[in-house]
C-alpha positions in Angstrom: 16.8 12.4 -15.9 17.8 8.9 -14.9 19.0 8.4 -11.2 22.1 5.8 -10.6 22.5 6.1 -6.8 25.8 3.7 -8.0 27.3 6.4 -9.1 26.4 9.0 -6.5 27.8 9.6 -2.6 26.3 9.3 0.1 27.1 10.8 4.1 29.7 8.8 5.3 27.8 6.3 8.4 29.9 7.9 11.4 28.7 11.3 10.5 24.9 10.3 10.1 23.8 10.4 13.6 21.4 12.9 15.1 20.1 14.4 18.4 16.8 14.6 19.6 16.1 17.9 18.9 16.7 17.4 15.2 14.6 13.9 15.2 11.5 15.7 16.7 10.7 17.7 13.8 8.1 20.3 13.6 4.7 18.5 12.2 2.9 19.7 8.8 -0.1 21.7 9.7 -3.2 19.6 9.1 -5.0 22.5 7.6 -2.7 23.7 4.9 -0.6 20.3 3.8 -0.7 19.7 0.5 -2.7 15.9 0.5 0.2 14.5 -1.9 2.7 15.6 0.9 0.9 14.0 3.1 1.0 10.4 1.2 4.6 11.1 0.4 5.0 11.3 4.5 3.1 8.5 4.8 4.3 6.2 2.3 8.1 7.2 3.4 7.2 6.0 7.4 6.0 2.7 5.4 9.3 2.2 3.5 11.5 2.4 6.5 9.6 0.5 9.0 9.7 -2.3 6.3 13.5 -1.7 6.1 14.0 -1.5 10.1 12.0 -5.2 10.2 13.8 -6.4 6.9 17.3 -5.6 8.8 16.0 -7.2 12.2 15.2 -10.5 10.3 18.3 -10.5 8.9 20.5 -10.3 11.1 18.4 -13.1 13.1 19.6 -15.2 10.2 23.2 -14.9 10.3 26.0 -16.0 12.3 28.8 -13.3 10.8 29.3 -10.8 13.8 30.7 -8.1 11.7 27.5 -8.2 9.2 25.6 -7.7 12.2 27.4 -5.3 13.3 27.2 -3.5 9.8 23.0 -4.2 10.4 22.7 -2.8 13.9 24.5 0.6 13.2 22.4 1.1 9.7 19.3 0.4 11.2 19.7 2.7 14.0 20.1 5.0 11.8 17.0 4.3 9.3 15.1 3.9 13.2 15.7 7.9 13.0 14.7 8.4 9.4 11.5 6.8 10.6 11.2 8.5 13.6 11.2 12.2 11.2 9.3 10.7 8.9 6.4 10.0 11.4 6.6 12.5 13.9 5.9 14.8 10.4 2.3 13.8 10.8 1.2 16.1 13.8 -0.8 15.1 16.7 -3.8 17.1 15.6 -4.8 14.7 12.8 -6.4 12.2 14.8 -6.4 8.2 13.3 -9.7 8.3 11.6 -8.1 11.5 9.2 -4.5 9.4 9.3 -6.8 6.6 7.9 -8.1 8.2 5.1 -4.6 9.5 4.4 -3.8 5.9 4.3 -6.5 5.0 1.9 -5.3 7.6 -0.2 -1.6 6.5 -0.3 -2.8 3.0 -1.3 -5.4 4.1 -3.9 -2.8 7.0 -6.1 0.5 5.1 -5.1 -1.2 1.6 -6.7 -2.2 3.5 -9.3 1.2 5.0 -10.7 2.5 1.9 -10.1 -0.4 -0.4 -12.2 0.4 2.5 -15.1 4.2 1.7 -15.0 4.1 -1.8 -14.7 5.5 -3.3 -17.8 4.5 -6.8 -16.6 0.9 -7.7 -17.9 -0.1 -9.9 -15.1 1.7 -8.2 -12.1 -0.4 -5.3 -13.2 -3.6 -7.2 -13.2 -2.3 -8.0 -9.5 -1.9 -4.1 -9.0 -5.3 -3.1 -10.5 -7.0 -5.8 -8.7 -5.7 -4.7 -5.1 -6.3 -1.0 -6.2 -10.3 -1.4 -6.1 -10.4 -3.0 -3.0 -8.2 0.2 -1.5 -10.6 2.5 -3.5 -13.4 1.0 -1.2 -11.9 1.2 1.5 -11.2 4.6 1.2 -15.0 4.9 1.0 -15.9 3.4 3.7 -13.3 5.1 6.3 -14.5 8.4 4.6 -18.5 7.6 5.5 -17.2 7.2 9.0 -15.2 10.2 9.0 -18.0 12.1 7.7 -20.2 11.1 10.7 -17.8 12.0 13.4 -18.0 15.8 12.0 -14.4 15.3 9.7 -13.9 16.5 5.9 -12.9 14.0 3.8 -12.4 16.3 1.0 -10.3 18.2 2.5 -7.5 15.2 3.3 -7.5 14.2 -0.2 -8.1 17.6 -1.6 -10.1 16.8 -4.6 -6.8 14.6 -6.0 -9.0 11.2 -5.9 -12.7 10.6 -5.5 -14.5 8.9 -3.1 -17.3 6.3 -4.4 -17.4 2.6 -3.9 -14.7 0.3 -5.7 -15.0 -3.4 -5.3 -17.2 -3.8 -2.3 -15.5 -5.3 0.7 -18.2 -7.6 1.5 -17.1 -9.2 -1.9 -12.9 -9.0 -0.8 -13.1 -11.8 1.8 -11.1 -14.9 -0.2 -10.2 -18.5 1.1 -6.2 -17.8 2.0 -5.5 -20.1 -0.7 -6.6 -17.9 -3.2 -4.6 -14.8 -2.2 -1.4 -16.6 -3.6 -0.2 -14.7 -6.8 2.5 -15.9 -9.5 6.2 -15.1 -8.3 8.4 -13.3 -10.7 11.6 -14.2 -11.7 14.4 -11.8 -10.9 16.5 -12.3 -13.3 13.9 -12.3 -16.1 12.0 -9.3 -14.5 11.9 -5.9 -15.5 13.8 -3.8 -12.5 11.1 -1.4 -12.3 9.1 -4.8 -11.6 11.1 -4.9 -8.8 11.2 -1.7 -7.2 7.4 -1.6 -7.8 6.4 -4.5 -5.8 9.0 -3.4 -3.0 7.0 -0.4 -2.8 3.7 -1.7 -2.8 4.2 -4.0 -0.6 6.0 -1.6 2.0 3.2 0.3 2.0 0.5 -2.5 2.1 2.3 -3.4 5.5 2.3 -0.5 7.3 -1.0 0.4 7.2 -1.7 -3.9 7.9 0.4 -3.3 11.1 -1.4 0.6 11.6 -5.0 -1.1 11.8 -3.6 -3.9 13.7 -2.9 -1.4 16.4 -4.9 1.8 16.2 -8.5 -0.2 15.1 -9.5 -0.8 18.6 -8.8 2.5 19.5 -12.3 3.9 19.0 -14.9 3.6 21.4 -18.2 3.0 18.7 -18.7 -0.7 17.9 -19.7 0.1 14.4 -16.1 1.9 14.2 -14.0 -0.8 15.5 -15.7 -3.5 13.6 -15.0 -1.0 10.2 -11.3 -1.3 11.4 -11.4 -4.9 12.3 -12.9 -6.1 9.2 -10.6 -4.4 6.8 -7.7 -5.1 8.4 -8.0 -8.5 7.4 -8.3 -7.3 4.1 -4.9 -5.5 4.8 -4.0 -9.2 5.7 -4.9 -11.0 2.5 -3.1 -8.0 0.1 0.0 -7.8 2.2 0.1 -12.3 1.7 -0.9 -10.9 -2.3 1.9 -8.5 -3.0 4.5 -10.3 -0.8 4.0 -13.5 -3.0 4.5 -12.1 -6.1 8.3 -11.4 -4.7 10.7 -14.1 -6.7 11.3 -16.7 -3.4 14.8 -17.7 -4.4 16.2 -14.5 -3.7 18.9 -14.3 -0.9 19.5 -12.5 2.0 22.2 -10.2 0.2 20.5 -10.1 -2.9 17.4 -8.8 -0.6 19.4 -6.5 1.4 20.9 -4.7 -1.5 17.3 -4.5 -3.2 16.0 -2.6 -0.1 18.4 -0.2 0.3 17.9 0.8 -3.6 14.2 1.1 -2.9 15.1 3.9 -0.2 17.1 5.5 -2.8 14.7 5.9 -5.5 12.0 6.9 -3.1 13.7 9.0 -1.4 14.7 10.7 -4.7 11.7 10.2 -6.3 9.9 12.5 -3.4 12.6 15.0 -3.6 12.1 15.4 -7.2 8.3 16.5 -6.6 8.1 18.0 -2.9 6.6 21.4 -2.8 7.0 21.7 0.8 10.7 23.1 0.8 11.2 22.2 4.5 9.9 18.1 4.0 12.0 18.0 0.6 15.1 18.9 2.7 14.6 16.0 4.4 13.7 13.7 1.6 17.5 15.6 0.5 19.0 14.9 3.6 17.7 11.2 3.9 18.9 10.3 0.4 22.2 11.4 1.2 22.2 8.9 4.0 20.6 6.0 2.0 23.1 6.1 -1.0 25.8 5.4 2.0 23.5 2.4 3.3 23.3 1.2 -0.1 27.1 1.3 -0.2 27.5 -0.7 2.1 25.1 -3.4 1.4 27.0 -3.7 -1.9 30.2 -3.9 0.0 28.7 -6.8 2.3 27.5 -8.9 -0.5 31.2 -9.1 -2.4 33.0 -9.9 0.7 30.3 -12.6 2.5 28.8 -14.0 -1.3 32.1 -13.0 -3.5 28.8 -11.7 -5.9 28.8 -8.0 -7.4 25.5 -6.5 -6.8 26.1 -4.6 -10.9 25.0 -7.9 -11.8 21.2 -7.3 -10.9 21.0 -3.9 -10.4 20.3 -1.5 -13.7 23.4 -0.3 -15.3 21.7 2.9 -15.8 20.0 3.6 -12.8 15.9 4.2 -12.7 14.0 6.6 -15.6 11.7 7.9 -13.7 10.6 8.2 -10.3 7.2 7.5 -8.3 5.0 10.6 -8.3 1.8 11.1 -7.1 -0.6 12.3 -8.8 -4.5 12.4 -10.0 -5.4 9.2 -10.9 -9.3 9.6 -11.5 -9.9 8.2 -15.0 -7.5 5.6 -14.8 -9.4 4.6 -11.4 -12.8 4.5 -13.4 -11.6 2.4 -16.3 -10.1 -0.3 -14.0 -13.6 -0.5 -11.5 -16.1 0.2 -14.7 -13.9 -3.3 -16.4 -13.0 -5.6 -12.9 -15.1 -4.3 -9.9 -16.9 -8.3 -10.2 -13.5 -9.8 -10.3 -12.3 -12.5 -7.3 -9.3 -14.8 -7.3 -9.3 -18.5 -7.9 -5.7 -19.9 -7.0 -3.2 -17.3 -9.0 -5.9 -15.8 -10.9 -8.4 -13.4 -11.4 -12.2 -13.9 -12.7 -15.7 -12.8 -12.5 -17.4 -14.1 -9.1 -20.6 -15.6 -11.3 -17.8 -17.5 -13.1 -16.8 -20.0 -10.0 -18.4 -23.6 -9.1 -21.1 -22.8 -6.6 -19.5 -25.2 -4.7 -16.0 -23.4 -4.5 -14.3 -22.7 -1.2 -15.0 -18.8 -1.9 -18.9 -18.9 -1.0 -18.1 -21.0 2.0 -15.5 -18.4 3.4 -18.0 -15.4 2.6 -21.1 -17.9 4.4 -18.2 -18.1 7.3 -17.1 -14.6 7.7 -20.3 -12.5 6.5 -22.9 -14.6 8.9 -23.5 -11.5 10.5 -23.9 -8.1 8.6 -20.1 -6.8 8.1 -18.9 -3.5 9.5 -18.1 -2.0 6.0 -21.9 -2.4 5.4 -23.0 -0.9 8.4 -21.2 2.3 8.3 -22.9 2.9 4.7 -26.6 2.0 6.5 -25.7 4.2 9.6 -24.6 7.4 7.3 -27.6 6.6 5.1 -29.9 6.9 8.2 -28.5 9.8 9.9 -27.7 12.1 6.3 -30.6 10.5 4.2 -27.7 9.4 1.6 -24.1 7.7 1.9 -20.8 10.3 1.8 -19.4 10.8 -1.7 -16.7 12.5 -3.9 -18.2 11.9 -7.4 -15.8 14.9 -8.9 -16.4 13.1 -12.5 -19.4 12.0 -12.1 -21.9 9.2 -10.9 -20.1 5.5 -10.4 -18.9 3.7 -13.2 -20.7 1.1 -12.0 -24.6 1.3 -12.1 -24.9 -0.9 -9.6 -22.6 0.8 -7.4 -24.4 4.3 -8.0 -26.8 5.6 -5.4 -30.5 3.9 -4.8 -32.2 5.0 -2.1 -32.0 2.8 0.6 -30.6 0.0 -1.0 -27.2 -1.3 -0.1 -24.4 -3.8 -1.6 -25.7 -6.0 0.5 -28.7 -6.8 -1.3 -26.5 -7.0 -4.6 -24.0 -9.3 -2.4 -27.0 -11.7 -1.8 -28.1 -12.0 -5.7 -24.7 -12.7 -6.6 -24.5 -15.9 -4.3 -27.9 -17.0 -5.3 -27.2 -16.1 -8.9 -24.2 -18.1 -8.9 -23.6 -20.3 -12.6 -21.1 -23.0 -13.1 -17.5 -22.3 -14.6 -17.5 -22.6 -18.0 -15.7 -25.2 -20.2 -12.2 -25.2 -18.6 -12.5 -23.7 -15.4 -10.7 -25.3 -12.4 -11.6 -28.0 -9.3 
């Protein structure tokens, strides 16, 4: 069934404020959460802290008292919405297990949204992120594994743990993580709410590493931390590029409070925790207000009617998670040697040698990265790197296992291996 929050209502604002006791909700037990409750929680946490620091900007931007007046009373209330959304994840689930929790949101929510992407090249742009995420996900786990954790059991046989696109390979020139913009008015609206999504999510856990990675006390640890938080870096400057640029502040502010909609009801739909899909309930009910009034704000400041952009008919479906193993293996077994040159995507051996690429890797990678480490460390201590192969060995034979051997060794052919483009290829 479609969803039109238009046409539904919401919790009138004055009656949407809580107490503390009701904000400081009773955590999911680590031990018996259902891993696709957890990435709901997660993801959630992401979408409002993007629309607390959306709001904040805003109102930064504007001299209309009332409008910020509208903004400050909103976003005190989506401040509580992210306080119960966070404070679900309980203290007992220490960062490294948040981490992987993470990983997983990145790796199953990209993947729904690559499948229903109706966009050809914004879902190369999803697919391409998505094996970087998947690696990621390895590596954290290897870590995890060695400080006595269960990877398994945070992502509950949903989504396997292997190596994607190797990290070692993800450091780009910053010029080359710009992507094409779309245009709203010629985009598909679930193009729309898709790269909102994404690129909420991409955000928080860039801001999560930014403050949590130097929390642990191994070197090894926080250079894993360090060095893929820049990665969280380059696919936050990725997915926020392929945003259309001409959109306005109202035409932004409406778009956000949709997003919280549909997610919101999106998670309700599929919750199987009945206590956490009361709040997805109760949340939605506040959201369809905020949206309300972010219509009502961009007729009387802009004289515009937000039914001009917005679908008549509301959303056909809703963002699930969900297995996404096969889909996962078709997109590493046909781009895991894809980079980026400029806007696009292409096999590494297929750039100049002298392109700016090799000279940021020669920059960054002069010393042995983290991600690599980790992999050597677990393959010392355990005799073999930690995977989830639930379908099998790696799509990839030269990701599968060898011994001893490590992508670091493969890293170092390709850059020696290096061709020139071929006929057309770009200066």
């Amino acid at each position: 069934m479609a969803f039109n929050p238009l046409t539904e209502k919401g919790i009138p604002l004055d009656r949407q404020l809580r107490h503390w006791a009701e904000l400081n909700v009773e955590p999911y037990r680590k031990e018996d959460v259902h891993p696709y409750t957890r990435t709901r929680v997660i993801a959630m946490n992401g979408v409002e802290v993007e629309a607390a620091m959306f709001s904040h900007n805003m109102a930064r931007h504007t001299v209309d008292t009332g409008l910020k007046k509208v903004l400050a009373q909103v976003r005190r209330i989506e401040q509580q919405q992210q306080k119960v959304c966070n404070w679900l994840i309980p203290g007992e689930e220490n960062s490294i297990e948040n981490t992987v929790g993470y990983e997983q949101v990145a790796v199953d929510l990209t993947s729904w949204v690559a499948r229903n992407e109706p966009d050809p090249y914004l879902k190369q742009v999803y697919e391409f992120g998505l094996l970087e995420d998947f690696d990621h996900l390895y590596r954290y786990s290897n870590l995890l594994d060695l400080m006595g954790g269960d990877p398994a059991a945070i992502v509950g046989g949903y989504t396997e743990i292997t190596p994607g696109r190797p990290t070692i390979f993800e450091h780009r020139h910053p010029s080359d993580e710009l992507r094409r913009p779309m245009t709203i008015h010629a985009a598909d609206f679930q193009s729309v709410m898709n790269a909102m999504t994404i690129l909420a999510a991409e955000q928080q856990t860039m801001n999560y590493y930014m403050n949590i990675g130097n929390r642990p006390t191994d070197p090894i640890a926080r250079g894993l931390y360090l060095e893929i938080a820049q990665i969280e870096e380059q696919h936050v400057t990725h997915y926020e590029s392929i945003m259309d640029p001409t959109m306005g502040w109202h035409m932004h502010h409406v778009l956000h409070e949709y997003n919280e909609c549909w997610m919101y009801w999106s998670f309700m739909e599929d919750e199987t925790d009945a206590r956490i899909r009361a709040i997805w309930e109760l949340h939605l009910s506040m959201e369809l207000e905020h949206l309300r009034l972010a219509c009502e704000a961009m007729k009387a400041i802009e004289g515009r009617d937000p039914a001009d952009f917005l679908p008549a008919n509301g959303m056909p479906r809703g963002v699930q998670f969900h297995e996404n193993k096969d889909y996962v293996r078709g997109v590493l077994a046909a781009q895991s040697d894809l980079t980026a040159w400029d806007s696009e995507f292409l096999p590494i051996d297929q750039l100049p040698k002298d392109h700016r690429y090799f000279d940021y890797q020669a920059a960054v990678n002069a010393s042995v990265p983290p991600t690599e480490q980790i992999i050597a460390r677990h393959r010392e201590e355990r005799g073999e790197d930690y995977r989830l192969e639930t379908e099998g060995p790696n799509p990839v034979p030269a990701l599968r296992r060898k011994g001893n051997g490590s992508t670091m060794a493969y890293h170092d052919r390709v850059q020696m291996n290096t061709e020139e483009p071929r006929a057309g290829g770009r200066m």
